[in-house]
C-alpha positions in Angstrom: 16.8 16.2 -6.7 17.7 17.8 -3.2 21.3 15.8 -3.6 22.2 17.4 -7.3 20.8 20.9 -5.7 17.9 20.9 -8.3 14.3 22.4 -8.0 11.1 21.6 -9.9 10.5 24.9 -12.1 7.4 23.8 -13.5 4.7 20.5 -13.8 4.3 19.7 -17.4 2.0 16.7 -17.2 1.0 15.2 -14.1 -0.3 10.9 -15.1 -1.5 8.5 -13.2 -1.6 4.3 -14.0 -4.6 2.9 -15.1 -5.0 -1.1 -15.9 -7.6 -1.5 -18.8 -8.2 -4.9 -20.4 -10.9 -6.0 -22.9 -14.4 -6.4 -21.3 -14.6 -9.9 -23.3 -11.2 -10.7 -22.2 -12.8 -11.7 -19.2 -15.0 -14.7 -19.8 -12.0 -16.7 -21.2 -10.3 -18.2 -18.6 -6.9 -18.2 -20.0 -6.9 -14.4 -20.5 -8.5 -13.9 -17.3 -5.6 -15.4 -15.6 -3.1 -13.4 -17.6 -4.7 -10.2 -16.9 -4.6 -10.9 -12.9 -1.3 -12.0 -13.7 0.0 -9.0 -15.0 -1.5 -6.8 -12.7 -0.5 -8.2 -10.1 3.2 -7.8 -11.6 2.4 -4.2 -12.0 0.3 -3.7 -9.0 3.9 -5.4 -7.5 6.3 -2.9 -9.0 4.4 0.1 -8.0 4.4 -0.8 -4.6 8.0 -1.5 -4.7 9.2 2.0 -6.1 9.7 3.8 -2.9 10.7 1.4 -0.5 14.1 -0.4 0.0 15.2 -3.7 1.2 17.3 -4.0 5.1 19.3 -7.0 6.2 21.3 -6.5 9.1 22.9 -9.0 11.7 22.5 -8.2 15.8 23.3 -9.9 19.0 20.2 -11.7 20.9 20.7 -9.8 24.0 20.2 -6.6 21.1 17.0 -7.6 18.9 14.6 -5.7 21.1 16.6 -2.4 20.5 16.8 -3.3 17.2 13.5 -4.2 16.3 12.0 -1.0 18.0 13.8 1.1 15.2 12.7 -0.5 12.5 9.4 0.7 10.6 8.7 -3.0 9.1 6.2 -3.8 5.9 4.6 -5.7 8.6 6.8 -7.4 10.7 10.8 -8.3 9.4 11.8 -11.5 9.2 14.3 -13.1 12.1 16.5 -15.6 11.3 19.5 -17.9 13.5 22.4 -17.5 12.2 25.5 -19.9 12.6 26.3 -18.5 15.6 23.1 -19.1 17.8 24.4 -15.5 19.6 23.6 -13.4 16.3 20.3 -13.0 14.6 19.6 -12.0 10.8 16.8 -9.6 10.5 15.3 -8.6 6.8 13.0 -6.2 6.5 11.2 -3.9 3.7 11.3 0.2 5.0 10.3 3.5 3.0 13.3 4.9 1.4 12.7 8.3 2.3 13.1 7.3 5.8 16.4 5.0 5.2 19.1 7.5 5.8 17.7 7.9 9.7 17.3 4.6 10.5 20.8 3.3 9.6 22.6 5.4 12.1 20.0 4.7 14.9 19.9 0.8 13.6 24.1 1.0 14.6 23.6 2.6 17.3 21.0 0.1 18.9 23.4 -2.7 18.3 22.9 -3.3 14.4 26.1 -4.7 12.2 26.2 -5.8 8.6 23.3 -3.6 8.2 23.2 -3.9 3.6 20.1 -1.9 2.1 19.2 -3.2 -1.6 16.6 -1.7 -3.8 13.6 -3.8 -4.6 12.1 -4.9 -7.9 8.3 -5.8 -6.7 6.5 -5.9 -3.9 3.7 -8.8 -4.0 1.3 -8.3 -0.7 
């Protein structure tokens, strides 16, 4: 909103998610599983629609720096890369928070640094 120079003028309805399934569902064993299924798929997507996705390549000698910027889901995931000088880090961050981390994540060392949006988030 701030980026189009809109404001909220009014709240028309304010919602909030709620699962319900059929009490009887339950006992079958089939359904059962598709209910947990599905909201877990939900449960997945919710939690996905504020954050974002962060791969980024640094130097060894830079990780530390690196790693001290980032905000992690719990904690990114390093990789070697081809060159066993460079490491891959992927992480999942808020999105809110995205736009001051990228600048600091360059200036600690960071290249490649690709943010993607994210579709679900199973924990």
């Amino acid at each position: 909103m701030r980026a189009n120079h809109l404001r909220i003028v009014d709240t028309i309805l304010e919602s909030r998610t709620v699962f319900i399934a059929n009490y009887a569902a339950g006992g079958d064993p089939w359904k059962s599983e598709k209910i947990a299924n599905l909201f877990l798929l939900l449960s997945g997507a919710i939690a996905a629609y504020t954050k974002v996705g962060i791969m980024l390549n640094v130097r060894k000698e830079q990780l530390a720096a690196v790693l001290a910027v980032l905000p992690a889901l719990k904690n990114p995931t390093v990789s070697t890369l081809s060159d066993p000088d460079w490491i891959a880090v992927n992480t999942i961050i808020d999105e809110d928070v995205v736009r001051s981390i990228i600048p600091r994540l360059k200036a600690a060392g960071a290249q490649g640094i690709v943010e993607y949006p994210l579709n679900k988030i199973v924990l």
